[in-house]
C-alpha positions as CSV (number, residue, x, y, z in Angstrom):
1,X,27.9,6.5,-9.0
2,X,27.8,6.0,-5.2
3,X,25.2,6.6,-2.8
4,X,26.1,7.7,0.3
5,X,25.4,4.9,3.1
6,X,22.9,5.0,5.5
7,X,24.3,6.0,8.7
8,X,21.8,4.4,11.4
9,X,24.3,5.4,14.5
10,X,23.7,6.9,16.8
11,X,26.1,9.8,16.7
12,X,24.3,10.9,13.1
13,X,20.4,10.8,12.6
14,X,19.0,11.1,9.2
15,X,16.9,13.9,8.9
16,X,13.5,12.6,7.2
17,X,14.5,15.2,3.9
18,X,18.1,13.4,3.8
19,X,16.2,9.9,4.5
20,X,14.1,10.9,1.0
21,X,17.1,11.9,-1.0
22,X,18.8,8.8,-0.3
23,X,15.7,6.7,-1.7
24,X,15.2,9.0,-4.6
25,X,18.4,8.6,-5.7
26,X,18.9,4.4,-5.2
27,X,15.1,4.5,-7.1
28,X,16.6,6.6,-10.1
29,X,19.3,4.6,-10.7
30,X,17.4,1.1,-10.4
31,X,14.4,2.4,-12.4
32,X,14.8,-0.2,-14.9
33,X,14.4,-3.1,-12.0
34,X,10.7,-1.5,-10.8
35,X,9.1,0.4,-13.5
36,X,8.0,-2.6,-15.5
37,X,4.7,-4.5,-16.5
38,X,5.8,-7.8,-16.5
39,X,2.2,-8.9,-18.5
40,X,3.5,-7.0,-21.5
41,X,7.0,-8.5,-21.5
42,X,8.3,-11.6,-23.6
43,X,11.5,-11.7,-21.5
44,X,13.2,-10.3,-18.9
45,X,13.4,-6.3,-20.2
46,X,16.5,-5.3,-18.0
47,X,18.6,-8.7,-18.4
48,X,20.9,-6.4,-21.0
49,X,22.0,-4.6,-18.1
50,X,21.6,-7.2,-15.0
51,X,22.8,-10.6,-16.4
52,X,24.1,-11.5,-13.1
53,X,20.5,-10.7,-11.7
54,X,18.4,-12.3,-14.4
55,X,20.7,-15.7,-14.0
56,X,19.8,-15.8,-10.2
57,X,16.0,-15.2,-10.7
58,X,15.9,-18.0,-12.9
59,X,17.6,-20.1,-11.0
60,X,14.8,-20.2,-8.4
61,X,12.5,-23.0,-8.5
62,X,8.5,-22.4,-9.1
63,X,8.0,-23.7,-5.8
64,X,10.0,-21.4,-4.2
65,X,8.8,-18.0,-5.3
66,X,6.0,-17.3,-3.3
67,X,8.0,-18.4,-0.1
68,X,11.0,-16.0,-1.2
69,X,8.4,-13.3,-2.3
70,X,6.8,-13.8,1.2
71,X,9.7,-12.4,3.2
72,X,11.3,-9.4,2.5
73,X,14.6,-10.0,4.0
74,X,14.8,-13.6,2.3
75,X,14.0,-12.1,-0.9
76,X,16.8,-9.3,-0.6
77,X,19.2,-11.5,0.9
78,X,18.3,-14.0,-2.7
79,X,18.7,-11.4,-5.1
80,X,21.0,-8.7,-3.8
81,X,24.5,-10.7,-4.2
82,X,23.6,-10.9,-8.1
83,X,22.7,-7.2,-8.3
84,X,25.6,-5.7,-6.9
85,X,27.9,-8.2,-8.9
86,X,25.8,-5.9,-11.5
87,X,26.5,-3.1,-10.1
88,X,30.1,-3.6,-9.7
89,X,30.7,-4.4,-13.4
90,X,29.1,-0.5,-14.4
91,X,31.4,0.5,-11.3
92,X,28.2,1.3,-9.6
93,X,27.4,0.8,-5.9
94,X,24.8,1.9,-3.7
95,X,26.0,1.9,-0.2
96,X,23.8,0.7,2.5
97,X,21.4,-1.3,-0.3
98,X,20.5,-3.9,1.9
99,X,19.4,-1.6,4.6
100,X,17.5,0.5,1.8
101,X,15.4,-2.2,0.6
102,X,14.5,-3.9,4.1
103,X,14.1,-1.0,6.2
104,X,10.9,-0.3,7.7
105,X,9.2,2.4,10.3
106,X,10.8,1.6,13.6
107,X,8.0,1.0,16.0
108,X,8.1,4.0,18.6
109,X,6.0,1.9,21.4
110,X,6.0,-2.0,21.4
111,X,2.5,-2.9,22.8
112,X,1.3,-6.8,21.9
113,X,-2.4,-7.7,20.6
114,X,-3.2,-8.8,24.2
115,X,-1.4,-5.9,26.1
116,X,-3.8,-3.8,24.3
117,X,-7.0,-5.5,24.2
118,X,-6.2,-5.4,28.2
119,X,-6.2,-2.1,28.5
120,X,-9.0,-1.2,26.8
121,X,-10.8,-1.2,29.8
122,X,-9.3,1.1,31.7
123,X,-9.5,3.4,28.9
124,X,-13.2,4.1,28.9
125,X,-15.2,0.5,27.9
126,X,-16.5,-1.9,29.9
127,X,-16.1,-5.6,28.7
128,X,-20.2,-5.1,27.9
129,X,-19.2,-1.9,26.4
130,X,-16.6,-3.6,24.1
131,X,-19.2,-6.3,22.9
132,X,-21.1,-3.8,21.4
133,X,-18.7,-1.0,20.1
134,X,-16.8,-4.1,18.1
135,X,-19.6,-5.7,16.8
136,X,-20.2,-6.0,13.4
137,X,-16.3,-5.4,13.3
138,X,-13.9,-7.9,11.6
139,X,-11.3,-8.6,14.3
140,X,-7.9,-7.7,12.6
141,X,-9.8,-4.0,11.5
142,X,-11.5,-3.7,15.2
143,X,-7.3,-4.6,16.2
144,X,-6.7,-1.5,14.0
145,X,-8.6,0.8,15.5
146,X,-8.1,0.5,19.3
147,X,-3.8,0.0,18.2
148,X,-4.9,3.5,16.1
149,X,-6.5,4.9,18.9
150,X,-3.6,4.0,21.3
151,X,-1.7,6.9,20.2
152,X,-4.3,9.6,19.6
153,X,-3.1,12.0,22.8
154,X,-5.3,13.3,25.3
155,X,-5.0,16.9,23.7
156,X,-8.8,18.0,24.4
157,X,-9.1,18.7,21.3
158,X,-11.9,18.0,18.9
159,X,-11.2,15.5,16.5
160,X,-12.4,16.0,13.0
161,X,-12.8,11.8,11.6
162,X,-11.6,12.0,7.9
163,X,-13.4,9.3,5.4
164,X,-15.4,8.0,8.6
165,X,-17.3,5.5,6.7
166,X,-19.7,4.4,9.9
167,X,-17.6,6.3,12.5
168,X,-15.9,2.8,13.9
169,X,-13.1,4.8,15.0
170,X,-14.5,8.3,16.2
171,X,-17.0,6.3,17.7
172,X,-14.5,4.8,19.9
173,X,-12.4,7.5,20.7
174,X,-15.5,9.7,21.5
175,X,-16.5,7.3,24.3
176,X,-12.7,6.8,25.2
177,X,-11.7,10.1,25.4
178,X,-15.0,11.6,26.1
179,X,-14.5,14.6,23.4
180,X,-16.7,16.0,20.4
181,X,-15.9,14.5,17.3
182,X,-17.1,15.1,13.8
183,X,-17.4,12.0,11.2
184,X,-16.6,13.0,7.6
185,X,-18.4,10.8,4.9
186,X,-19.4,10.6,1.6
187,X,-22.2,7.4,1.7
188,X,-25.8,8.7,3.2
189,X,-26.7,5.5,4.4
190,X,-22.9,5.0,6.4
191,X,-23.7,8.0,8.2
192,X,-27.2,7.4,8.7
193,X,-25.9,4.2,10.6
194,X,-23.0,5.8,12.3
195,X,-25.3,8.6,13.6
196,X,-27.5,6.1,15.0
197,X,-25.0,4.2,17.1
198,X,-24.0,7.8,18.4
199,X,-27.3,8.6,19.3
200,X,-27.9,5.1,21.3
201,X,-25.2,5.5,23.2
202,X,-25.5,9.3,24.2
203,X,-21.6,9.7,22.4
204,X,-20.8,13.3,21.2
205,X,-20.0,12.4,17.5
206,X,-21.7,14.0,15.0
207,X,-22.0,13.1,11.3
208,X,-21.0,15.4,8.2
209,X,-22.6,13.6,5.0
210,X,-19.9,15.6,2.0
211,X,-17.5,14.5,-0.9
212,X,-13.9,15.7,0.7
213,X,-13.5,16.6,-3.1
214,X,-16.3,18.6,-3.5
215,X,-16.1,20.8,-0.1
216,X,-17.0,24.9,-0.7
217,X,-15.9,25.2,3.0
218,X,-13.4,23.3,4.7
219,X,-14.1,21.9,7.9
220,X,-10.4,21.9,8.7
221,X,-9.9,24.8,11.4
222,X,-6.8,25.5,13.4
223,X,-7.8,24.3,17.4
224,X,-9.0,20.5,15.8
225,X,-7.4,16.6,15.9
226,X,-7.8,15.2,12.1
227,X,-7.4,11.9,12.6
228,X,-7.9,8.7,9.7
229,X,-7.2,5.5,9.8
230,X,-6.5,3.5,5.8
231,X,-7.9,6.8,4.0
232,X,-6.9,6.0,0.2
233,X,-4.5,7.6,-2.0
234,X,-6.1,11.4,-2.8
235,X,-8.0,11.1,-0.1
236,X,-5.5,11.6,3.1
237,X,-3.5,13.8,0.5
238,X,-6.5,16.5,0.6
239,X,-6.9,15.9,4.0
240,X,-3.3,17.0,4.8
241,X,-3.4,19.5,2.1
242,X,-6.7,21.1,3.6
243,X,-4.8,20.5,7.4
244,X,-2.2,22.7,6.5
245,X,-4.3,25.3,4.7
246,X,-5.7,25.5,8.1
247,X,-2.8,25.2,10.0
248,X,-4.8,22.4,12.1
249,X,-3.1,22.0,15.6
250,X,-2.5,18.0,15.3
251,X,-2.8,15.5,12.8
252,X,-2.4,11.7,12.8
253,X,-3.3,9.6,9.5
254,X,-2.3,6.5,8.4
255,X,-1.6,6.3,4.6
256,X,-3.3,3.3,2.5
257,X,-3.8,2.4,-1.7
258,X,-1.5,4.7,-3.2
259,X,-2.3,4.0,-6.5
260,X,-5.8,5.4,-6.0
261,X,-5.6,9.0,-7.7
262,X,-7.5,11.2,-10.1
263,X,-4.2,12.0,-11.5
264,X,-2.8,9.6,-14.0
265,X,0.8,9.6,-12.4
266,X,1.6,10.6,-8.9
267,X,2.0,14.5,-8.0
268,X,5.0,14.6,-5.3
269,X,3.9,16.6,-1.9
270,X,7.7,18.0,-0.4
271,X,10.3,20.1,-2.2
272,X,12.6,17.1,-2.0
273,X,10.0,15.0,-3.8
274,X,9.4,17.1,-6.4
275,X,13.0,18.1,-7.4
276,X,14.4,14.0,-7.2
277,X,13.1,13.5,-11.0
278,X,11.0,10.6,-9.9
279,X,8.1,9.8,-11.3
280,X,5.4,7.3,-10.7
281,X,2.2,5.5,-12.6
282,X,-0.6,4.1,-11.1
283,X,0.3,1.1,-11.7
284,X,4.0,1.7,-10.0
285,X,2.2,3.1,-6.9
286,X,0.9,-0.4,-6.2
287,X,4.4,-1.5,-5.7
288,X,3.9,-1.6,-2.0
289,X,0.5,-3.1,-1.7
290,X,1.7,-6.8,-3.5
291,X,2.8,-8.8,-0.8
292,X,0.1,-10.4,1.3
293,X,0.3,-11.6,4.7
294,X,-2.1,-14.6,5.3
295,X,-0.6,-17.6,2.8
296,X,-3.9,-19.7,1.5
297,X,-2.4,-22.3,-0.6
298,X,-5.3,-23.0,-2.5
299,X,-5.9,-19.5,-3.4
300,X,-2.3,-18.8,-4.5
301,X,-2.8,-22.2,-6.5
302,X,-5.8,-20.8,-8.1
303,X,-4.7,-17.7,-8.4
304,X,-1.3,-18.9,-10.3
305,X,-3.3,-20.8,-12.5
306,X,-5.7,-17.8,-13.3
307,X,-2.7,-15.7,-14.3
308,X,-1.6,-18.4,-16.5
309,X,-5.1,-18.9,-18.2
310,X,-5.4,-15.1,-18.5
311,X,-1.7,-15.0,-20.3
312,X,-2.3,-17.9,-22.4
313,X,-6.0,-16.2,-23.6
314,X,-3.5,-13.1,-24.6
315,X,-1.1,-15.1,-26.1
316,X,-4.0,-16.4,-28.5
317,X,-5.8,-13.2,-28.9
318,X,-2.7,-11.6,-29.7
319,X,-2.2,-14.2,-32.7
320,X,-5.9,-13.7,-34.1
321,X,-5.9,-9.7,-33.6
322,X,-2.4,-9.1,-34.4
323,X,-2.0,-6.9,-31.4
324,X,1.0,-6.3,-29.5
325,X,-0.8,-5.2,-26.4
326,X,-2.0,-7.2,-23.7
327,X,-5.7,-7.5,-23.4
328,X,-7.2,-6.9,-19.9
329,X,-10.3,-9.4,-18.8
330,X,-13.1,-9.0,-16.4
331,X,-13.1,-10.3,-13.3
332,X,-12.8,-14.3,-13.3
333,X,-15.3,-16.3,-10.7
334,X,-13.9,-19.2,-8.8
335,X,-15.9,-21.4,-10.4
336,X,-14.7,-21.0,-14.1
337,X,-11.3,-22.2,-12.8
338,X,-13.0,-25.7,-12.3
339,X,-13.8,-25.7,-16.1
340,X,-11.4,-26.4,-19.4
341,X,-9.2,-23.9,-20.6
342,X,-10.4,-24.1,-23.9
343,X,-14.3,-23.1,-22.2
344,X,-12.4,-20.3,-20.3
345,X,-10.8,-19.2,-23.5
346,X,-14.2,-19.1,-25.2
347,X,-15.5,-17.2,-22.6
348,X,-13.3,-14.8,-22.6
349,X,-13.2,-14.4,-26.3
350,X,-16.9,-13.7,-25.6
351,X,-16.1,-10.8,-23.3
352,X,-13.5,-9.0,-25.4
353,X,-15.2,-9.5,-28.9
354,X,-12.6,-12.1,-30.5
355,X,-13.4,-14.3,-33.2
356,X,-11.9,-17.7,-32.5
357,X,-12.3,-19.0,-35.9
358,X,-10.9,-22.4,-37.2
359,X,-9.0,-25.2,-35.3
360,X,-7.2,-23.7,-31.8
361,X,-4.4,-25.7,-30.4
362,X,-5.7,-25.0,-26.9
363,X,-3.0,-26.9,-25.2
364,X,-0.4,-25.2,-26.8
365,X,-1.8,-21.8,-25.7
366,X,-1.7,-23.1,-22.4
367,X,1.7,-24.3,-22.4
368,X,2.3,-20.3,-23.8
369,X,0.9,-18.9,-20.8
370,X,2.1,-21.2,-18.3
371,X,5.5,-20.1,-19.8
372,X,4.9,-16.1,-19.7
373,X,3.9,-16.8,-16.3
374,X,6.8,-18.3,-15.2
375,X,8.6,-15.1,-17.0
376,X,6.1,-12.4,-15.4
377,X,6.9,-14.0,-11.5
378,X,10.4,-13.6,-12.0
379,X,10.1,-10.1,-13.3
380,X,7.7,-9.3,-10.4
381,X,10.2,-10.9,-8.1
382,X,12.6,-9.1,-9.0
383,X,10.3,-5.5,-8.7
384,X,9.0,-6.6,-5.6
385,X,12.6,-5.4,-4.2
386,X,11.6,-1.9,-4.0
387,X,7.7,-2.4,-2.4
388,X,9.5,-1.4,0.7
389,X,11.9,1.5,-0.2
390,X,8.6,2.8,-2.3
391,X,6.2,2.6,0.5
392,X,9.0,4.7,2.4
393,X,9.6,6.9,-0.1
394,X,5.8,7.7,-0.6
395,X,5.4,7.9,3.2
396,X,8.5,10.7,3.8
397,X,7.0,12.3,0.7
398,X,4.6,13.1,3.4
399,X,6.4,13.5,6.4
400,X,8.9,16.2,4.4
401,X,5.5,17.8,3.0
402,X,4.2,18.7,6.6
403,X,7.6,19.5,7.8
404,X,7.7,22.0,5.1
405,X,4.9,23.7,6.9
406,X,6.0,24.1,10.3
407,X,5.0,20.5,12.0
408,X,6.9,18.7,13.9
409,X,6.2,15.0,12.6
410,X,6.9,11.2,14.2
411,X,6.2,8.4,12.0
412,X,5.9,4.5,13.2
413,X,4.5,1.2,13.0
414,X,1.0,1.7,15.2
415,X,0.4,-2.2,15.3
416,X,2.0,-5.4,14.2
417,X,2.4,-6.2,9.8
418,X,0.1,-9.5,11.1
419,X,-2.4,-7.0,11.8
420,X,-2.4,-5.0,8.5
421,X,0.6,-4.3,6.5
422,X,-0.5,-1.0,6.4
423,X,0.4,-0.1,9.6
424,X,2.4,3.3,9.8
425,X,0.9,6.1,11.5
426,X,1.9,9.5,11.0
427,X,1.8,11.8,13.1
428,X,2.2,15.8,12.9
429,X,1.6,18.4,15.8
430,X,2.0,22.1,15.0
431,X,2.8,24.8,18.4
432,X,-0.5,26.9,18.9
């Protein structure tokens, strides 16, 4: 099998549908690589198939996985000789791989973190202004919002704010673009603040207390701006579902948590999506969201050590209960990490209901998890591949979805991955 390359020429652009067909099919035929739970595996579940592969991953040092799993590139350009030496062997090849698995949304406009903070003011707020409007704001999600706001055109239309929380961002572009905008939220006491604020500062945004989920009446109509900014998983889904119910004039949404859906696997938007035989969990969905861009070394430390705790709990509990399954814990505070791991063990024993009767070998079970651990990183390595060529699967899923419909749709990168990872904006427009 061979996967026509990605031609990124300019004498042939990829429509978005052909752009989705392409992914679909380099997912289907690496399924084994990505669709994985690496806490319920005792060794590498695909190494039957990938030798090549699973000798490379181990031949990374400890130290050297987070660094690798930091960068995308480095992490392709680590593992990708091995697996098409794989590939090769089945007389497989997937042309354009590398391209597949590090491509992002090209950014339409490049405008720095300063360039825009400086031209906030001439876009409707004084520096005393500003002081205000951002307050109360943390300064990477106030960052979000004017970058956001950047591209929201001057189409004087009103702009329906979808999962407003307090209105941050209608807020802003009602006193930047001086137009009415209604705030969407489900939390009395968010709009009760929101509406406040608007009232304060004389801004024509008005609040709509109402579960998206729940609405008799859509407040989607066709000569309307729905704009919002990190809505989660079913929620910007209904929102463009309701949008082109309505046939809304203009869109522009940026897509956030995946994974969060009523549904207990994902239910593909476009034609294309639905026909590529692809299929996704919950837990699959948060593919994209495992890669973090601010490196604490003490919480990764602390955070590698709570995995192994946790694994080396299962590893015991699975010897008393004779269960095959791993056995999810609550929520583990900083604090018990200071403690033994024979205290953490009892705790959590507490927790689940496990009798720890007898003599326990603690140590040993620590030496078991610290040993899964090392197994579940390199698994999770190796899945974190395809975060990227998910994410863009998931975000063409919507891009071909709208098309469908008779928009004409942009997608890129509103601000900088330092800012939020999440940072495409989408973008959908449909003639009056």
């Amino acid at each position: 099998m061979s996967i026509a390359k990605v031609n990124t020429s300019a004498t042939h652009r990829l429509t978005f549908s052909e752009q989705l067909s392409i992914r679909s099919d380099c997912l289907l035929l690496l399924t084994p690589l990505w669709q994985v739970q690496a806490f319920e595996c005792a060794e590498l579940p695909w190494e039957t198939q990938f030798p090549a592969l699973a000798k490379a991953v181990w031949q990374i040092d400890d130290s050297e996985i987070d660094t690798i799993d930091a960068d995308q590139t480095a992490l392709v350009k680590c593992l990708l000789p091995s697996l098409q030496l794989d590939l090769a062997s089945n007389n497989l090849s997937i042309d354009g791989l590398f391209e597949l698995l590090t491509s992002k949304v090209k950014a339409q406009v490049e405008v720095s973190v300063n360039q825009m903070q400086n031209k906030i003011a001439e876009q409707g707020l004084t520096e005393s202004e500003l002081s205000h409007f951002s307050a109360h704001i943390k300064g990477r999600k106030w960052q979000q919002i004017t970058a956001f706001a950047h591209f929201i055109p001057a189409d004087d239309l009103p702009i329906l704010e979808w999962c407003a929380g307090k209105g941050h961002l209608g807020r802003y572009l009602a006193k930047k673009k001086t137009t009415k905008v209604t705030s969407l939220e489900w939390q009395q006491s968010l709009c009760e603040q929101g509406q406040a604020f608007a009232d304060k500062w004389h801004l024509p945004q008005t609040f709509t207390c109402t579960d998206v989920f729940e609405i008799a009446n859509s407040p989607l109509i066709n000569k309307q701006h729905a704009v919002a900014l990190h809505a989660c998983g079913d929620l910007h889904v209904r929102l463009i579902d309701l949008a082109v119910q309505a046939s809304t004039r203009a869109i522009s949404f940026s897509p956030c948590c995946y994974h969060l859906i009523q549904a207990s696997h994902y239910q593909a938007l476009s034609d294309v999506a639905k026909d590529s035989g692809l299929t996704f969990s919950r837990h699959d969905l948060q593919l994209p969201l495992q890669q973090s861009v601010i490196a604490n070394p003490k919480q990764q430390l602390l955070r590698h050590q709570e995995i192994s705790w946790r694994l080396g709990f299962d590893s015991l509990q699975r010897d008393i209960t004779g269960s095959g399954r791993y056995l999810p814990i609550p929520s583990v505070k900083r604090s018990q990490l200071s403690a033994s791991f024979d205290e953490f063990c009892r705790w959590a024993a507490n927790q689940k209901g496990v009798a720890l009767n007898g003599s326990i070998d603690f140590d040993d079970y620590l030496i078991k998890g610290e040993h899964r651990q090392a197994l579940t990183r390199r698994i999770d390595l190796v899945a974190h591949l395809f975060r990227l060529i998910i994410e863009q699967w998931l975000l063409l899923d919507r891009v071909c979805f709208l098309e469908q419909h008779g928009y004409q749709v942009e997608m890129f990168e509103f601000c900088a991955n330092s800012i939020t990872p999440r940072n495409c904006l989408i973008q959908a427009k449909k003639q009056p």
